[in-house]
C-alpha positions in Angstrom: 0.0 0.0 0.0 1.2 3.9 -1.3 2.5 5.9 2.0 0.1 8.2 1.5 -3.0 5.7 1.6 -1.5 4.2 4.7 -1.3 6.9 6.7 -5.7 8.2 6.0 -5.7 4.5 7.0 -4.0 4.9 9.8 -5.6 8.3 10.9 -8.8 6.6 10.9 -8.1 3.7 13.3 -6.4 7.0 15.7 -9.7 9.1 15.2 -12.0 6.4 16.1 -9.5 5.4 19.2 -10.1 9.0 20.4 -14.0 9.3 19.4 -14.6 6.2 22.0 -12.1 7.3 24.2 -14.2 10.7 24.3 -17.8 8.7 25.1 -16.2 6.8 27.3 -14.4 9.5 29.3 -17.7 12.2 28.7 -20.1 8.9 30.4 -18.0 8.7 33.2 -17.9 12.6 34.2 -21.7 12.1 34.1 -21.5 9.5 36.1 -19.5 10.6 38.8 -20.9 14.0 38.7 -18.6 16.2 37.3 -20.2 19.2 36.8 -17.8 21.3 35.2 -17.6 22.5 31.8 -16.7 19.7 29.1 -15.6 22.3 26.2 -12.1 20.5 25.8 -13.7 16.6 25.6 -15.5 18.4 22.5 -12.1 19.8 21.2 -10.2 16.6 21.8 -12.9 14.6 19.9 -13.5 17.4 16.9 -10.6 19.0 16.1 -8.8 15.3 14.8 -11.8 14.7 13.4 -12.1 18.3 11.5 -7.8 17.5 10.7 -9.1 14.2 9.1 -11.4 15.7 6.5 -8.7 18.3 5.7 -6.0 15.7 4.9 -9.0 13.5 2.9 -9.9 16.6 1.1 -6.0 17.7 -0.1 -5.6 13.9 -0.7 -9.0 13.7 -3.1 -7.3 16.9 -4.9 -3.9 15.2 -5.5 -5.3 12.4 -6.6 -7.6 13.8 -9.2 -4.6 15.8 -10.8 -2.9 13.3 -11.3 -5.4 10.8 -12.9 -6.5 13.4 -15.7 -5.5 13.6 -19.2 -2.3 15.8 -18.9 -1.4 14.7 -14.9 1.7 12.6 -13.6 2.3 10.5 -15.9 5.7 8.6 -17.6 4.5 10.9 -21.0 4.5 13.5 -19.7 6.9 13.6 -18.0 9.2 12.5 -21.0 7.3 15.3 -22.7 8.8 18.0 -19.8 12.1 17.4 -21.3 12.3 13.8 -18.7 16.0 12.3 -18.9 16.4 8.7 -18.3 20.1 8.0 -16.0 22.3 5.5 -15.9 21.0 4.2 -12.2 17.2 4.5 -13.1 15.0 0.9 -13.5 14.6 0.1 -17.2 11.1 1.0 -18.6 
């Protein structure tokens, strides 16, 4: 698997790790009583959450420019003015 599909997969198994931790830890200041304000168990269960879709949405963006006519490809590269070396894998 590509680096960059490991690591959303990755992320995901982290933000639902800290989603249940949140529950978990928000049910048990209920019931123990805790009757403070609970602004940061919203933080810590939003903001990774919020970070997640940012990272999905760049990623989407990457990949749709580089599977369109005219993206990264070998062509176009060569096109660029792309120089094979001596240590490079044959093609």
């Amino acid at each position: 698997m590509e680096f960059s599909k490991r690591l959303i997969a990755d992320i995901r198994v982290l933000l639902w790790v800290v989603t249940v931790g949140g529950l978990v830890l928000a049910a048990y200041c209920v019931r123990v009583g805790y009757m403070g304000a609970l602004p940061w168990l919203t933080a810590m269960v939003g903001l990774p959450w919020t970070a997640h879709g940012t990272v999905c949405a760049f990623y989407l963006n990457m990949a749709k420019s580089d599977h369109k006519e005219g993206g990264i490809t070998f062509e176009t590269a060569r096109a660029a003015g792309f120089q094979a070396s001596g240590n490079s894998p044959s093609i």
